[in-house]
C-alpha positions as CSV (number, residue, x, y, z in Angstrom):
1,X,-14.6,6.1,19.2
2,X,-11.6,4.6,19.9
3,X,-8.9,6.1,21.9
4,X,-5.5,6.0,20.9
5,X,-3.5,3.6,23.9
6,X,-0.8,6.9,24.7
7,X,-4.0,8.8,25.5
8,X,-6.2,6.1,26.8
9,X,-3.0,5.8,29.4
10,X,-2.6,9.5,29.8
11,X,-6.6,9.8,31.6
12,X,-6.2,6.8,33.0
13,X,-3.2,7.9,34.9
14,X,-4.9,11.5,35.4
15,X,-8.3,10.3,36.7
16,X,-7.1,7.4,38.7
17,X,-3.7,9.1,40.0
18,X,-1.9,5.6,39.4
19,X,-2.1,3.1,36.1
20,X,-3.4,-0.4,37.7
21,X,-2.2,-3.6,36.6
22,X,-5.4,-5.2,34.5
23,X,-5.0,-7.7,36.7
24,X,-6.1,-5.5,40.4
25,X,-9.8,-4.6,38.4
26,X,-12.3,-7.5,39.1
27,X,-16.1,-8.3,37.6
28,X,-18.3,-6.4,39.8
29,X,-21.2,-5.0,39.9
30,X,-23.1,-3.2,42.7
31,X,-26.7,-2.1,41.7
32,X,-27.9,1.2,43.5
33,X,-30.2,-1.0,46.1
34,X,-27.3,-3.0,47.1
35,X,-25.6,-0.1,48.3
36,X,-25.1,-0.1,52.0
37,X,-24.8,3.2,53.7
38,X,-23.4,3.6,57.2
39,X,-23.1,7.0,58.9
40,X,-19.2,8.0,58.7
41,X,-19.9,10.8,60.7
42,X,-23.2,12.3,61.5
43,X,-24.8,13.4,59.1
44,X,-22.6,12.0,56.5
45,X,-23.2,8.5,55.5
46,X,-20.7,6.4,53.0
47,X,-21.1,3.4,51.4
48,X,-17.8,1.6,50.1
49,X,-18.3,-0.3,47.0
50,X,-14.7,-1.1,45.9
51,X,-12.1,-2.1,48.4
52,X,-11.1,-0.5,51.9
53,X,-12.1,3.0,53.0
54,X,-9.8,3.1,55.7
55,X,-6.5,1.1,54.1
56,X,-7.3,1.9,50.3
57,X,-7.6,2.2,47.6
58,X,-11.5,2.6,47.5
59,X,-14.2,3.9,45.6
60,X,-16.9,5.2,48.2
61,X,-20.0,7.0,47.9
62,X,-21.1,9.4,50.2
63,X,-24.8,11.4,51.1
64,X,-24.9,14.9,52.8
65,X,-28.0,16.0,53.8
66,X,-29.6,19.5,51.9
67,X,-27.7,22.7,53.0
68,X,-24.7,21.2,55.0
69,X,-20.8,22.4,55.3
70,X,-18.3,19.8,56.6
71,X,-16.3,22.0,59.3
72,X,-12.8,23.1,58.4
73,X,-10.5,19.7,57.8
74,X,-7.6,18.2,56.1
75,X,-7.2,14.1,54.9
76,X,-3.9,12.1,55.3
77,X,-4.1,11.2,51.5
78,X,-5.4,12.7,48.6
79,X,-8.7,11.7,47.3
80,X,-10.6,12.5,44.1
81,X,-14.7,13.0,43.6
82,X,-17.2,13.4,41.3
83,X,-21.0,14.8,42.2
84,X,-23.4,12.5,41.6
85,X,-27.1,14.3,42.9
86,X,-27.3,17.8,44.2
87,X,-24.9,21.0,44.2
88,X,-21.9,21.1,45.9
89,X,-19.0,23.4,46.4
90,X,-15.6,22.4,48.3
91,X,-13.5,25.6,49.4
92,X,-10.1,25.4,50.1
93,X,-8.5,27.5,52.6
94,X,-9.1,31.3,51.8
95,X,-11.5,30.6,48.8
96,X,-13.9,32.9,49.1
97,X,-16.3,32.1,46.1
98,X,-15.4,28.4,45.4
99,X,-16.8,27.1,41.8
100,X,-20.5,25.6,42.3
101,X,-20.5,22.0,41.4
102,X,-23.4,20.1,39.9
103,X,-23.9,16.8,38.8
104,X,-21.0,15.2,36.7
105,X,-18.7,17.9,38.2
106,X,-15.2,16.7,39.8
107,X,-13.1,17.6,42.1
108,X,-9.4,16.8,43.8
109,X,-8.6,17.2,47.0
110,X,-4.5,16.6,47.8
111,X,-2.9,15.4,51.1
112,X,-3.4,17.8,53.7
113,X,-5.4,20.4,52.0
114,X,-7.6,22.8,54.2
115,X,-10.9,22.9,52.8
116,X,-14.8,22.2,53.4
117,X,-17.0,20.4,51.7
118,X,-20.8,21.4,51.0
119,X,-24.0,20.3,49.7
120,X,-25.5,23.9,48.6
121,X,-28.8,22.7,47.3
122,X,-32.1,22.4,49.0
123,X,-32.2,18.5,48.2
124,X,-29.6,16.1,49.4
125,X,-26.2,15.4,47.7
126,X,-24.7,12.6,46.6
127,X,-21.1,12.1,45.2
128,X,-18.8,9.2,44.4
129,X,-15.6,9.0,45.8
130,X,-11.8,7.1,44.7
131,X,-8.9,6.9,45.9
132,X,-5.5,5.0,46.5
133,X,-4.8,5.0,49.9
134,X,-7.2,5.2,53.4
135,X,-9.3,7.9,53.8
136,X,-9.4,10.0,57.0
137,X,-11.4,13.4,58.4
138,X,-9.0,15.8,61.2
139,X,-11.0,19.1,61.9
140,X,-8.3,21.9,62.0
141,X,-9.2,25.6,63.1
C-alpha cells in the first residue's frame, strides 16, 4: 500500500514529534541478543539502541519487573513509548483508572507531566522508548 507523501509526512511528524532529515537515519541493525541492558534505576533496566539516552534523541528499551509502579515523577523532555511484552498502565496525576496497555499499545508522556508508570501483569514488561532530547527521572510528591 502506498502512502500518499502529505500523509506519509503527517505520521511521520506525529509519531516521531519532529520530521528528520533522510540524511540523520543510518543502516542499523540491533538483533534482540545484542541488546545490552544496564540497570537505570533499580529494578529498571534500559538498553539504548539508537543514539544518547541522556543528550537525545534516543530510542531505548526498557524491562520492569512483573507487578511494579515507578513512584510519582516528572521528565525534563517529553518522550514517547510503545509496549512491547506485558501490560502496563501509566497514570497521570489524578487518573484514577488509567487505560490498560498491552502489547503494541502507545503512549506519550509531555515535559513535566506527573505520572507513574507500571507493569500490571504477572510477567515482566518490556516497552520501547524514543525521543528527541535526554531523558531524565525527578520523583515529585
Amino acid at each position: 500500500m502506498k502512502l500518499p507523501t502529505l500523509g506519509l509526512v503527517a505520521i511521520l511528524a506525529t509519531t516521531t514529534g519532529a520530521a528528520y532529515a533522510q540524511d540523520a537515519v543510518k543502516n542499523t541493525v540491533v538483533p534482540e541478543s545484542a541488546r545490552e541492558f544496564f540497570v537505570a534505576a533499580d529494578p529498571i533496566q534500559f538498553a539504548v539502541v539508537s543514539g544518547d539516552l541522556e543528550k537525545g534523541p534516543q530510542g531505548t528499551f526498557g524491562r520492569f519487573p512483573a507487578n511494579f509502579e515507578t513512584p510519582m515523577h516528572v521528565h525534563s523532555h517529553s518522550y514517547r513509548a510503545v509496549v512491547i511484552s506485558g501490560v502496563m498502565t501509566n497514570p497521570f496525576e489524578g487518573e484514577e483508572n488509567p487505560p490498560v496497555m498491552n502489547p503494541g499499545s502507545f503512549w506519550s508522556v509531555a515535559a513535566n507531566a506527573k505520572h507513574s508508570t507500571a507493569c500490571i501483569s504477572d510477567t515482566p514488561c518490556e516497552f520501547f522508548m524514543f525521543a528527541d532530547e535526554g531523558f531524565d527521572f525527578t520523583p515529585v510528591e
